[in-house]
C-alpha positions as YAML, in Angstrom:
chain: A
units: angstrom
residues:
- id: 1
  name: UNK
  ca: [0.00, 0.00, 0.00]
- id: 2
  name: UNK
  ca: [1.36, 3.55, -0.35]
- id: 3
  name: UNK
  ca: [1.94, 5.72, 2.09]
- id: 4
  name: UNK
  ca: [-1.40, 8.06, 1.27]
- id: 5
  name: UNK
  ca: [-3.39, 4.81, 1.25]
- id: 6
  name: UNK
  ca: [-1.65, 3.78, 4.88]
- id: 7
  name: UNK
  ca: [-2.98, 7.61, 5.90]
- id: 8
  name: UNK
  ca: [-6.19, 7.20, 4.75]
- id: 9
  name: UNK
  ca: [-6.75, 3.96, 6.46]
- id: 10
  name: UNK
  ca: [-5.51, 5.26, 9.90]
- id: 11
  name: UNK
  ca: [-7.82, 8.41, 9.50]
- id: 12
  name: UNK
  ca: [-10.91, 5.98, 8.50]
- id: 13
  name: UNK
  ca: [-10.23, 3.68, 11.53]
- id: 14
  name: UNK
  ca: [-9.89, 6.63, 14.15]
- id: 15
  name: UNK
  ca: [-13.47, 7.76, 12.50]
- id: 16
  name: UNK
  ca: [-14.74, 4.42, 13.14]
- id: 17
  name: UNK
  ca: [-13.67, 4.40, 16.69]
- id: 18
  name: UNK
  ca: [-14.79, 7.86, 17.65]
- id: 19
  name: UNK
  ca: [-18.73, 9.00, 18.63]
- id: 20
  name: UNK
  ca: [-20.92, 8.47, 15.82]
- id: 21
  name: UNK
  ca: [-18.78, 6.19, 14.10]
- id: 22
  name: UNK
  ca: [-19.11, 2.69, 13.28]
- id: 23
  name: UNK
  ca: [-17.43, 0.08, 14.78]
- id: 24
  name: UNK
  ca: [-18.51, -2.52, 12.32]
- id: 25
  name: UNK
  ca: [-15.64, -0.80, 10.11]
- id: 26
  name: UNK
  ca: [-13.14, -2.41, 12.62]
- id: 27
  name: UNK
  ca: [-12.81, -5.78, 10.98]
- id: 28
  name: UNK
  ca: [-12.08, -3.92, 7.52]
- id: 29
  name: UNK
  ca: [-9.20, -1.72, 8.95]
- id: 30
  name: UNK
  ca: [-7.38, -3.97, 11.51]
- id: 31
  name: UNK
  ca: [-6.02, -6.92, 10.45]
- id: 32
  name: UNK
  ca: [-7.08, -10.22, 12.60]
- id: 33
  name: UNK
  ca: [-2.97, -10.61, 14.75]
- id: 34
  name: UNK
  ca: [-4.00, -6.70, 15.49]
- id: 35
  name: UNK
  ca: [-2.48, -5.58, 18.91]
- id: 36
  name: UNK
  ca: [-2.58, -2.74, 20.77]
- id: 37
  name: UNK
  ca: [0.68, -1.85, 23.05]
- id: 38
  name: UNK
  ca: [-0.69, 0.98, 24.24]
- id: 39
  name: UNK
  ca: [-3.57, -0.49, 26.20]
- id: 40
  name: UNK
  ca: [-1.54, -3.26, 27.42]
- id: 41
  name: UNK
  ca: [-0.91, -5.19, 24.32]
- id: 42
  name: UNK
  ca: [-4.47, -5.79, 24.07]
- id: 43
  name: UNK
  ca: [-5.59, -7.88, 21.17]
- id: 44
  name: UNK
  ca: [-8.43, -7.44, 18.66]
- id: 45
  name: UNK
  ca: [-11.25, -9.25, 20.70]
- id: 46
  name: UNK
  ca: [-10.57, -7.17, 23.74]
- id: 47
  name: UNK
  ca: [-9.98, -3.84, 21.92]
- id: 48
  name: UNK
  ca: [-13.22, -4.05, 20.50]
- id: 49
  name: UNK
  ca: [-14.83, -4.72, 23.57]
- id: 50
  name: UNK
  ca: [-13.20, -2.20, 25.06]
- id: 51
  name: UNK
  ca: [-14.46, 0.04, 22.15]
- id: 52
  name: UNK
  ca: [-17.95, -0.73, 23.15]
- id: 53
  name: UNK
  ca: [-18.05, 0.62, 26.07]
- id: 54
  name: UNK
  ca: [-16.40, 4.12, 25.17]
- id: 55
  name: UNK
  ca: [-17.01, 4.57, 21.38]
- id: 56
  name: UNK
  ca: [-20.04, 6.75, 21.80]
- id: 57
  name: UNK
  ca: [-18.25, 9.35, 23.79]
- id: 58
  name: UNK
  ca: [-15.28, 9.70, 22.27]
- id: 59
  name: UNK
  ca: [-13.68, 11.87, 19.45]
- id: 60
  name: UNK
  ca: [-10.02, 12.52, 17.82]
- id: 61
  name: UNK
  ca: [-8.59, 15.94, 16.97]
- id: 62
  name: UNK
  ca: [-5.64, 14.78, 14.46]
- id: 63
  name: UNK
  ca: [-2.95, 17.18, 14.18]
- id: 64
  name: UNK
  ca: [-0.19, 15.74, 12.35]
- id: 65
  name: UNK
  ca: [-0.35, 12.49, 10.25]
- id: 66
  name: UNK
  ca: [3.36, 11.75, 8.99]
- id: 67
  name: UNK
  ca: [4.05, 7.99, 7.55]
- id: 68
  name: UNK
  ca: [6.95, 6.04, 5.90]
- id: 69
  name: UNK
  ca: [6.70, 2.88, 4.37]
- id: 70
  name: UNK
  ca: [4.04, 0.82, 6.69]
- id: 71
  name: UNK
  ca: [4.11, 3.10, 9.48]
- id: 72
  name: UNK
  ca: [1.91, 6.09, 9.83]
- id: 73
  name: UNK
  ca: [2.73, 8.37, 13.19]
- id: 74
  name: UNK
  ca: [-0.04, 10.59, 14.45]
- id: 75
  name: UNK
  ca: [-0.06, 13.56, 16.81]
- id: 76
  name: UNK
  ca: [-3.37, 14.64, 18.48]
- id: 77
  name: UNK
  ca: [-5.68, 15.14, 21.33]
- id: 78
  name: UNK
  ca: [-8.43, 12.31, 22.36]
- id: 79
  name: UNK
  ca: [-11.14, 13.32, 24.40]
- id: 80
  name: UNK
  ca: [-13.22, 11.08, 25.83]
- id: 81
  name: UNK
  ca: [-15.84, 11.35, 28.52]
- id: 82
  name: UNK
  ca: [-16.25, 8.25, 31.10]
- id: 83
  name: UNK
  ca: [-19.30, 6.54, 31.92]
- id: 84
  name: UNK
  ca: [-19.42, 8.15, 35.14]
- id: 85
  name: UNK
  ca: [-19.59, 11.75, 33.33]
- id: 86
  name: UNK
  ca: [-16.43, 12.60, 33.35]
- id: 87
  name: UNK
  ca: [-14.40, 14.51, 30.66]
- id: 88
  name: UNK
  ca: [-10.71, 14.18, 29.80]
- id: 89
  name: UNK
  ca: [-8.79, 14.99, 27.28]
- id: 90
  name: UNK
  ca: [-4.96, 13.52, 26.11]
- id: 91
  name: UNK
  ca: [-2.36, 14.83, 24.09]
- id: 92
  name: UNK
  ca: [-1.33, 11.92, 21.89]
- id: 93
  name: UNK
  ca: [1.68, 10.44, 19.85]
- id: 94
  name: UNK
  ca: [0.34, 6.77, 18.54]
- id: 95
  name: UNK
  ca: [2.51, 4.75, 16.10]
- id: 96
  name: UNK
  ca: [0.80, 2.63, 13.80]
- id: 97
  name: UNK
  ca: [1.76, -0.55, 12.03]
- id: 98
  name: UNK
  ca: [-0.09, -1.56, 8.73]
- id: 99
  name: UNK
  ca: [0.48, -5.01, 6.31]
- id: 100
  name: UNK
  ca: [-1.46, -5.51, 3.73]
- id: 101
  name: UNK
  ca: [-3.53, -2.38, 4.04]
- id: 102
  name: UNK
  ca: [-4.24, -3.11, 7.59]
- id: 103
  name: UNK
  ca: [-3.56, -1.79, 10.86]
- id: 104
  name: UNK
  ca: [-1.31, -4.55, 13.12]
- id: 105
  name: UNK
  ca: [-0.06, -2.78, 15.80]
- id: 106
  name: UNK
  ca: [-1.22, 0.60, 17.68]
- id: 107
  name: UNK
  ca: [1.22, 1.91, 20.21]
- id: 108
  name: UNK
  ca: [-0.31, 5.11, 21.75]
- id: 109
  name: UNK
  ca: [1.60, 6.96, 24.65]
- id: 110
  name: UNK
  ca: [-0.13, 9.70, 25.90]
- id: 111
  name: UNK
  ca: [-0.22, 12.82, 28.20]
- id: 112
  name: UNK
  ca: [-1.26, 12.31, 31.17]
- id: 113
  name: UNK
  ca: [-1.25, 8.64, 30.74]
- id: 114
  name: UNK
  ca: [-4.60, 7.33, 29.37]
- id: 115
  name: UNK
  ca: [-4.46, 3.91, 32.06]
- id: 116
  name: UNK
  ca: [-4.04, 6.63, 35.03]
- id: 117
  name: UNK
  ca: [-7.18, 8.13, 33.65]
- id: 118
  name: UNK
  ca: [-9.20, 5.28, 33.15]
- id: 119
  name: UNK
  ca: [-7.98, 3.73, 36.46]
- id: 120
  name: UNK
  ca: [-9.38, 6.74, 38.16]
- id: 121
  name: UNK
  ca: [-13.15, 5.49, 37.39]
...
């Protein structure tokens, strides 16, 4: 895939995973051996149920999307508000790792840490 095309995918799958997006779009963008570091080297199962219980109040202000070869680096902000009402927001640098047009690994670090935040609920 090219680099635009490994852009494009990253942008589609953070619209997927944000409020009024679709999650169904998941299975299209992440490839099955997915893993995400940044949550604890989740894997595809329990990202998505981890999705479930966020996606709807969530949302992604991308402000830099650089790539090379099959890695696309984003800078941005996530805010998300908790189930108990909550809002916070973190800055975010995430590294993504695509084969095939796919998204294999997502390693997020972000400020202040997003496991600190959740483990506050």
């Amino acid at each position: 895939m090219s680099i635009d095309e490994n852009k494009a995918t990253v942008r589609r799958f953070l619209n997927a995973i944000s409020s009024g997006g679709n999650i169904d779009l998941i299975d299209d963008l992440v490839a099955p051996n997915y893993v995400n570091r940044g949550m604890g080297n989740v894997d595809l199962a329990g990202f998505k149920a981890m999705l479930s219980g966020m996606q709807g109040a969530s949302h992604f202000e991308i402000e830099d999307l650089v790539a090379e070869g099959d890695a696309v680096v984003l800078r941005g902000t996530m805010n998300i508000t908790l189930a108990v009402g909550k809002q916070v927001s973190a800055r975010n640098l995430t590294f993504y790792r695509l084969a095939d047009g796919r998204i294999v690994e997502d390693d997020t670090m972000t400020t202040p840490d997003l496991s600190q935040i959740l483990g506050d609920v």
